[in-house]
N, C-alpha and C positions, 0 to 999 in steps of 0.2 A: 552573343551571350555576354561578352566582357562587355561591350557598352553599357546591355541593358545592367548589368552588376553594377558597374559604375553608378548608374543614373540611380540604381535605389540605393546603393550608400550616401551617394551625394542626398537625394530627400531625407532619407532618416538623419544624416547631419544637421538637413536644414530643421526637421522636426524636433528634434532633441535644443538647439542651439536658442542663442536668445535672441535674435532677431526674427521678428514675428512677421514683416515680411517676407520675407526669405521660408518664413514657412508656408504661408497663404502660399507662395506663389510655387511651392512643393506641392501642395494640397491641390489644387487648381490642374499643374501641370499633369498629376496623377490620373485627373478623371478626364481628363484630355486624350489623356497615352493611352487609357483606356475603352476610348471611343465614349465614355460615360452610358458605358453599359452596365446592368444588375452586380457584376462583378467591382466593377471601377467603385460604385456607390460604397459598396460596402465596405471598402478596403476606405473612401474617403470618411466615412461615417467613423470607424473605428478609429482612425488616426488620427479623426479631429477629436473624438473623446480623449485621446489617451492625450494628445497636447492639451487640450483645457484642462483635464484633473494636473498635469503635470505643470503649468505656470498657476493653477488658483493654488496648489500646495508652496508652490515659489510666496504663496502674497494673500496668507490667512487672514493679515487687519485687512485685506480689501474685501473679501470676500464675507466678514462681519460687518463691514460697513455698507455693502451692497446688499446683503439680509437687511437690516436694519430701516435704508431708505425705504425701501421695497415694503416691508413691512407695514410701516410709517403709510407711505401712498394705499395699501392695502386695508388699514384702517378706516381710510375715509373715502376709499371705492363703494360702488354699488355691488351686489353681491354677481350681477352679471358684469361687473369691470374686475373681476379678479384675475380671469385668465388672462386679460390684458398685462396684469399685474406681475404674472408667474412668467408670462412668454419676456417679457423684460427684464425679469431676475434670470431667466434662464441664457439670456441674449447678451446679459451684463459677465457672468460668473463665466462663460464659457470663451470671453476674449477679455479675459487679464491679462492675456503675454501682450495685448499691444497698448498696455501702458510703458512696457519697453522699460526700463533700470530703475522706473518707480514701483512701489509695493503696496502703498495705499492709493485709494481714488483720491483723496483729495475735498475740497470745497467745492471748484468749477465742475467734474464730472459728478457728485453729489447733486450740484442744480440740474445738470445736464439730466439726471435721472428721473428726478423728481419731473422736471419738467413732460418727459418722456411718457409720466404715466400723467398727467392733466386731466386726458380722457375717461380714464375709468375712474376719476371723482368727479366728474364735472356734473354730476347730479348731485352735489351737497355743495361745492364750489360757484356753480350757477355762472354769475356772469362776470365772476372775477379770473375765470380759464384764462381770455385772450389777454387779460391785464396780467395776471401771471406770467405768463408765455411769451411775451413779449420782455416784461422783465426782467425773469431769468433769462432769455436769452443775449442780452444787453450784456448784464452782469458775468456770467459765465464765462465769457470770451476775454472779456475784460479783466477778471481777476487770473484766469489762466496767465497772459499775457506777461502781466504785472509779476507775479508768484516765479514766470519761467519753470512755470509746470504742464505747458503743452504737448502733448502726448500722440500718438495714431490713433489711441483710444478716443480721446478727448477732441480731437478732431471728426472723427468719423460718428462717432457716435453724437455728437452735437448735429451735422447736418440729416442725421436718421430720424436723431428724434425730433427733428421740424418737420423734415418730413412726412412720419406717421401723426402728428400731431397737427398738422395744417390739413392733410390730407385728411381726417376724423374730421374736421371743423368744418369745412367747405362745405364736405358732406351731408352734415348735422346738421351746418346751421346757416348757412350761405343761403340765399333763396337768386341770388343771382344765377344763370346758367355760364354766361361770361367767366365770370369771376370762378365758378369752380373749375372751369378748362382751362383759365391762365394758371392756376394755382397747380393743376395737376402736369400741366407742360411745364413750369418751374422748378416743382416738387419730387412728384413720384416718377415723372418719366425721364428725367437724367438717370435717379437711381436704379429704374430700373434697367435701362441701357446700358451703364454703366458695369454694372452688374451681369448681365448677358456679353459683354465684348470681353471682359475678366476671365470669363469660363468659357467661351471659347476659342480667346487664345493664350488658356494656360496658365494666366498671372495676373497679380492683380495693377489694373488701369486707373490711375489718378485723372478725373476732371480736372483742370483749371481753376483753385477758388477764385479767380478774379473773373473770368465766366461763368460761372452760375449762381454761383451764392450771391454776388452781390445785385442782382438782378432778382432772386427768388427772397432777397433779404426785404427788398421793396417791397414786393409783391405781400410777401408776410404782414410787416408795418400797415399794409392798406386792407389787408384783409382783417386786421386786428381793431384797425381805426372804425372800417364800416360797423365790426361788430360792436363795441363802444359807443358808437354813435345808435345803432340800435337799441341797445339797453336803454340808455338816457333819454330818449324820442318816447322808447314806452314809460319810462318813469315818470317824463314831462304829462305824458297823455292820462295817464291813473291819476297824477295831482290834479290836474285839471278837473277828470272827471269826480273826483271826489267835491272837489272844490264848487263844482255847477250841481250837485247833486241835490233834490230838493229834502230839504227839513221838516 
């Protein structure tokens, strides 16, 4: 009974406190100890609300600036890219403690955002998405860096949003079969493993960025180049055929 006492004041220290790992890995260890049965969930669901409302009220400019991008990409969504829209305002507003002693997002997680939702405009954006995407992701990394505004936030949520946004693309608009397997073994399947080894044992598990990313960074750059080189091939082909067309 003293243990288990101990071990939930230690979590609720970690929950209340400002280190936002040390919360995840209170979060994690909770539905662990609980077998992650109907009980564990619920007790995980509620504690991770009452920590997100408790660090977005820590960092109100972030949280109108995370409205605002959101909105911004919402404007020039399709009306079926919106819930892409909302599930990423809900995904951004609900882990502001791991911006860690910052209070606003910033410029870099700003692209980082924008870039996240590509997909649900990329019916008015058309074929400037991977030129986008590729971009922002240049630039993002690079002004972080520069700024010494690097973050957990900013980190993780940079290789998410390539992620879901390479993984949406392959999908869309890959016609290679190759190419969407490489993409999804570089991409989605670290995170989702990653992900799985976290929760079940208790904490959260850092990859290697010098093992994945810069291997999944290529793959990106090639998958961005093929689609590029696509656009352009059809553009060459429509001048053409305009051009041989009879008068």
């Amino acid at each position: 009974m003293t243990r288990t006492r101990a071990r939930d004041d230690a979590r609720r220290r970690a929950l209340a406190g400002d280190d936002s790992r040390a919360a995840s890995n209170a979060l994690l260890d909770g539905l662990r100890e609980g077998r992650f049965g109907p009980a564990a969930w619920g007790r995980f669901a509620v504690d991770t609300t009452a920590r997100s409302i408790l660090e977005a009220r820590k960092r109100p400019r972030a949280v109108v600036e995370a409205t605002a991008v959101h909105l911004a990409m919402a404007a020039l969504a399709h009306p079926r890219g919106r819930a892409w829209v909302l599930t990423s305002w809900l995904m951004t507003v609900t882990h502001l403690g791991m911006l860690e002693e910052r209070r606003t997002l910033g410029a870099p997680n700003l692209l980082t955002i924008a870039r996240a939702n590509l997909p649900a405009a990329s019916a008015r954006l058309g074929g400037a998405v991977p030129v986008l995407a590729l971009a922002t992701d240049f630039v993002d990394g690079k002004l972080a860096r520069g700024t010494g505004t690097v973050t957990r936030f900013g980190t993780q949520g940079d290789y998410l949003s390539d992620t879901a946004l390479w993984t949406w693309f392959v999908v869309t608009h890959e016609p290679s079969t190759a190419w969407r397997a490489i993409t999804f073994a570089a991409w989605a399947a670290p995170v989702a493993a990653l992900a799985a080894v976290s929760f079940a044992r208790g904490g959260v598990v850092d990859l290697p960025r010098s093992a994945w990313v810069r291997p999944a960074a290529v793959v990106e750059v090639i998958i961005g180049a093929r689609a590029i080189g696509r656009i352009v091939s059809r553009r060459r082909d429509a001048r053409l055929e305009r051009g041989g067309a009879p008068t």
